[in-house]
Each structure stands twice: as C-alpha cells, then as structure tokens.
N, C-alpha and C positions, 0 to 999 in steps of 0.2 A: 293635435295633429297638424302637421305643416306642410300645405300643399303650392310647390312653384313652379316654374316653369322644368326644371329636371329632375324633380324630386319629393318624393314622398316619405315624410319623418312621419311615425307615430309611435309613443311612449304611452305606455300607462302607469300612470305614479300611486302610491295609497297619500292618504291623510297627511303624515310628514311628509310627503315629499320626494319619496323613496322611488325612484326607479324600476317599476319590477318586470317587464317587458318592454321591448321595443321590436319597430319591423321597418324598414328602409326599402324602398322600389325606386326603380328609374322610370319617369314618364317625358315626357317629350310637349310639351307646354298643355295639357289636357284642357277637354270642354267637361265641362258637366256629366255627359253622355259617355264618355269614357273615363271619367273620375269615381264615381258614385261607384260602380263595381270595384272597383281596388281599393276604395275608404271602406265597404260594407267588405272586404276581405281581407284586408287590413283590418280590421276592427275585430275580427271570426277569428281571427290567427293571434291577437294579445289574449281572448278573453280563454282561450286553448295553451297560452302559454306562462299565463302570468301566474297561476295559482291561485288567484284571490274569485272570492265572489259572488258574481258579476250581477247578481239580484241585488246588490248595494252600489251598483256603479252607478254616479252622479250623473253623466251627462260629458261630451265629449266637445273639447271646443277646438274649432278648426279655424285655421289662419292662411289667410293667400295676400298674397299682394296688395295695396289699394292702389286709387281711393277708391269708395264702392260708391254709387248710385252719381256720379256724375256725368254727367251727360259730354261726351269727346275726351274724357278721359278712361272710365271704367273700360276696361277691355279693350284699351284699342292701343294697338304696335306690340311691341316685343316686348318691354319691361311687364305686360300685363298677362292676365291668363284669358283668353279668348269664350265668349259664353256665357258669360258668371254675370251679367247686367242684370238680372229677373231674380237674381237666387240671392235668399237670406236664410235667417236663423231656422225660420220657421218652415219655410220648404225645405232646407234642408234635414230639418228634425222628422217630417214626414216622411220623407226619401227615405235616409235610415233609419228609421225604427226607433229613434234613441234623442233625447234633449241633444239640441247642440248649440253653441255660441259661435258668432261667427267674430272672427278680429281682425284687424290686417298685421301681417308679419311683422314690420317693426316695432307697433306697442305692445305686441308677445315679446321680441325679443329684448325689449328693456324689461317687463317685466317678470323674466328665465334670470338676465343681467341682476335685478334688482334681487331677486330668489339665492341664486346660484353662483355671485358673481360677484368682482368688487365693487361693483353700487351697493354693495349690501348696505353701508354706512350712510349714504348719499341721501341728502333729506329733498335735493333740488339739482336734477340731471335732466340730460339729454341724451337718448342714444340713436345715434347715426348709426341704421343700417345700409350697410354697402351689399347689396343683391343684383340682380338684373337692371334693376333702378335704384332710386334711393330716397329713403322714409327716414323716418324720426318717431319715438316713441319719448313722452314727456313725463318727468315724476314735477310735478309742484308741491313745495311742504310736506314732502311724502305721498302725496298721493297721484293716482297715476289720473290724467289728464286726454281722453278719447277726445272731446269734440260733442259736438252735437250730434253728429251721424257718425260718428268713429274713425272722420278723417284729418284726427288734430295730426301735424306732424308731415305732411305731405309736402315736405320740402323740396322734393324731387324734380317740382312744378314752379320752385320760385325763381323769376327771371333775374338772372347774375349779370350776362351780357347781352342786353339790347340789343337787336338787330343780330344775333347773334346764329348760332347753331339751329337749324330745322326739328321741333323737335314734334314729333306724333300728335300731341294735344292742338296744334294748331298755333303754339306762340314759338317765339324764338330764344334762344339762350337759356332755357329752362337748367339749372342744376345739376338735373342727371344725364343732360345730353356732356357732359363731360366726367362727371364721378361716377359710374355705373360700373357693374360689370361689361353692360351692353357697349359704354363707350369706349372699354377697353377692349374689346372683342373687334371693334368698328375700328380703332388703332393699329392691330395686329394683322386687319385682312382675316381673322375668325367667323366675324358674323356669319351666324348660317349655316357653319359649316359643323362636322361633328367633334370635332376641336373645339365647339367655344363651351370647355367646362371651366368648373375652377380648378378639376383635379389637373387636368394639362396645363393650364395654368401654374401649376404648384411645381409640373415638374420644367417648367422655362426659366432660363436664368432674363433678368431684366438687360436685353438687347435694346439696340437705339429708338427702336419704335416705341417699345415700352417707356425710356426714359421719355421720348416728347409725350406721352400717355401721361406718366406720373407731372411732368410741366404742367402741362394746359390744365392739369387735376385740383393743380395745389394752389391756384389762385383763385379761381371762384370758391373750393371747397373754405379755404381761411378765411374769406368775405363771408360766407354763410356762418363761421363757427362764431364771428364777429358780431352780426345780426342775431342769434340769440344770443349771446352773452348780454348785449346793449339792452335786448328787450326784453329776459327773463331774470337776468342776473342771478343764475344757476353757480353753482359749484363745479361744476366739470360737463367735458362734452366727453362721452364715451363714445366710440368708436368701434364697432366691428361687424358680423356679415359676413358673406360667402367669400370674399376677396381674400386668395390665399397670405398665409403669417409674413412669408418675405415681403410680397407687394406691398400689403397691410403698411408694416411697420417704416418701408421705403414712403411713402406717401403721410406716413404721418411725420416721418421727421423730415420731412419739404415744406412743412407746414408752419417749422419754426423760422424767426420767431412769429408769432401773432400780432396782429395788432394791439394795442392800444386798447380795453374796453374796461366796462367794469369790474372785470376780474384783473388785476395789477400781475399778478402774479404767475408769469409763464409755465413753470414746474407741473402744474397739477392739474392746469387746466383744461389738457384732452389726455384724455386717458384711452389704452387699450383694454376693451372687455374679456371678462377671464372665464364667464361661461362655460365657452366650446362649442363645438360645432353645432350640438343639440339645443341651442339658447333659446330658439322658437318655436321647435314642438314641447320644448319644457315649461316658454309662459304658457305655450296654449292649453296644457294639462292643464294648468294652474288655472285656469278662466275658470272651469267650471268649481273648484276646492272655494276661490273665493266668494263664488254666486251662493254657493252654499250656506257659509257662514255670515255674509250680508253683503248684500247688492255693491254698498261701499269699497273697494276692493282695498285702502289702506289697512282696514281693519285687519286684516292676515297680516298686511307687511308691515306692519306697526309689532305685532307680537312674533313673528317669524322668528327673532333672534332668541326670544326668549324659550318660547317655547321648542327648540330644535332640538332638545334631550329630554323633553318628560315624555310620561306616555302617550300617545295620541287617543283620543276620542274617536269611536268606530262611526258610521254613520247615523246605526241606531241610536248611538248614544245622543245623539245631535236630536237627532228628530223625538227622543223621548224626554228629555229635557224642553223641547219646545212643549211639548204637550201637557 
C-alpha cells in the first residue's frame, strides 16, 4: 500500500505476483488519525474483492515518504507526511489488525521497477524517485540496499548548491528544493493551491515558467547522477515518480549530455522506468511475498525471472515444507 501526500494505492497480489484487486483514494497529506481508517477500509474493500483467501494473507507492507525517525527531517514541510514520527511496523501492525512492514516510497519503487520493470535485468541500479521530494531506492549485486534504519537513498537531502535554496530540514540547497514535484509547483505559483497535482500537471503544456523549472532541474539533478555513478559504479540511473511522462521525459533529455564518470558510456546510462504508475504499491505488496520466503529480499529477485511461469507455491505449501 502506498500512502503520500494525495494518494492512497493499495493492491493485493498472490504469490506470482498477480494483480487481483486494487483501490485508489484521494487524501490530502494525512496524519495517522485520519489515515489508519481508510488503510483499515481499504484493506475490508481488496479482501471483499479480490476472491482469494484472506486466512492466508501474509501481511501488508506500507510505504510513505522518508526518512523516518530523523530528528528535523521526519515529518517536517511539504515533501513529508505530517504525524508519522512515533509510528512504525509494529504499531502499526497493532492499529490494523494485520503484520505490516513499513518502507519508504522510493525503495518500493525500485523494487515494483526491479519486479515489473526494465531493471528487471539490472544487477547494480539506482532509482530516482521524483514525488513531492526526491528519494532513491538502491539494488547492489542484486540486492536491494535499505540502510540501517531504511533511509539508504535520501538523496533529496544531499547539498548540490551551498548557500543555496531554504530548504525545511534547516540546510540550504538540498537536491529536492530544485527536483521535486514541490519545486515545480513553487515554479508555477501551485504550491498550496488545488492545482498542485501531477494529473494538472499532465494536462499543462511546458510554458516559460516550466522551462526555467526544467533549467534550474537539470544541473544539480546531473551533478547527483554523477555522484553516484563515481561512488557506486552502477549500470544505470533509472528514473521515474509521479512527475507526468511529458515533464519526465523533457527533464531527462536536459540532462544530456552527462558528465564524465565511471560509466563512459552516455546511451544507457539513465534510463526511464517502465513500471507505471503503480510501481510503489506494487514493491510494497512485494515487502511482505519476500519477508516470507527469507528475510534476504534478493533471494525472490534472483529467481523472479525464472520462476514467472511455473506454478506457484500456496502459502500452505511454504509453511508445510518448513515443517
């Protein structure tokens, strides 16, 4: 389930993988307090429509924003969700009723990307999620890469221009006070208002505010694709997020060419993700498919490709096997 500032995704998938309900709400940047009854009704309204079940359902993993438990960043400004500083896996397993894992948005969406997507091949990526702020979800050698507290990837926070932009955490020139959705809302004269979606968004042709938007975008954003290239030496920076396909695609080809780094090769080295719009309630189904089968979470996406046409294993069968 993927909860952000306008939006509420949740899918339920079986075993493979499979899609069998979903339910979409509009919220308006929620606390806790008015969250928890629309995930516990959201949650009443798949297990009423998917057909499967729900005495074998694993456990429900939910994704918002980060970073979590930082102290002047967790919850604070607009890229964040207001409330959520106290709340983890286990209170929230309490609240509803049901295991749940908690992640932040963008290392679901690389790992939706890495599932459903063309990282499927990809042994050492990075994906840039472009949302209200902007995260990064990490594969190394295949596997996926949280951090110690789940906030590997919070690049949204790394300073591009000193002395730069004001940004909420208390530093200046942070990464996402220029790549955001927020900072393109804050370009247009949006912020705040009921217009700042991506669906309005989608239906604006790129006017001159937008192009000095996409300018100011595309030179810290290439300094950063640069910075992990040098310091991971990945295969590709995948790219995508709520930021509608025009903008998207406008912003990625300002980005050519790239610097200089240890990737030589300019062709391949940022890629658009082919997901879809569902890329992070679909890793965050997946949190719990791979908690299941071992804590490791490569171990699914090492056989994903293989096994994506045999039959699947029921849960029972999982846990009688263990026995």
């Amino acid at each position: 389930m993927q909860l952000d500032q306008q939006t509420l995704i949740a899918v339920v998938v079986d075993l493979s993988g499979q899609v069998r309900s979903r339910v979409e709400l509009a919220v308006q940047r929620p606390t806790p307090e008015l969250a928890l009854p629309l995930i516990a009704a959201a949650v009443e309204r798949l297990r009423l429509e998917s057909a499967l079940n729900w005495n074998r359902l694993l456990g429900m993993g939910l994704v918002m924003p980060g970073p979590f438990g930082v102290e002047g960043m967790t919850s604070v400004g607009p890229t964040t969700l207001p409330g959520w500083e106290g709340m983890d896996g286990e209170a929230l397993s309490r609240a509803l009723g049901l295991p749940v894992l908690l992640e932040k948005d963008a290392t679901a969406a690389a790992i939706g990307e890495r599932l459903y997507g063309m990282a499927s091949q990809l042994q050492n990526f990075v994906y840039l999620f472009i949302g209200a702020g902007l995260g990064a979800g990490l594969f190394l050698d295949g596997r996926l890469y949280a951090g110690g507290r789940h906030n590997a990837g919070e690049i949204g926070h790394m300073i591009v221009a000193p002395g730069g932009r004001q940004c909420e955490c208390g530093n200046r020139g942070c990464l996402e006070r220029y790549v955001s959705l927020q900072a393109l809302y804050e370009a247009l004269d949006l912020a705040g208002s009921e217009r700042a979606t991506p669906e309005h968004l989608a239906r604006l042709a790129v006017q001159p505010e937008g192009e000095a938007w996409l300018d100011s975008a595309a030179a810290p954003l290439r300094q950063a694709v640069n910075i992990l290239e040098c310091l991971l030496d990945i295969e590709a920076v995948v790219i995508g997020g709520l930021l509608p396909p025009a903008w998207m695609a406008e912003l990625v080809r300002r980005l050519h060419p790239l610097p200089v780094s240890t990737r030589h090769r300019d062709g391949e080295r940022l890629r658009l993700g082919s997901a879809g719009r569902d890329v992070v309630a679909l890793g965050a189904a997946a949190l719990t498919i791979f908690d299941e089968f071992n804590p490791q979470y490569e171990v699914l996406l090492k056989t994903a490709g293989a096994e994506r046409n045999r039959p699947r294993p029921t849960i029972l069968d999982i846990r009688q096997r263990r026995a």
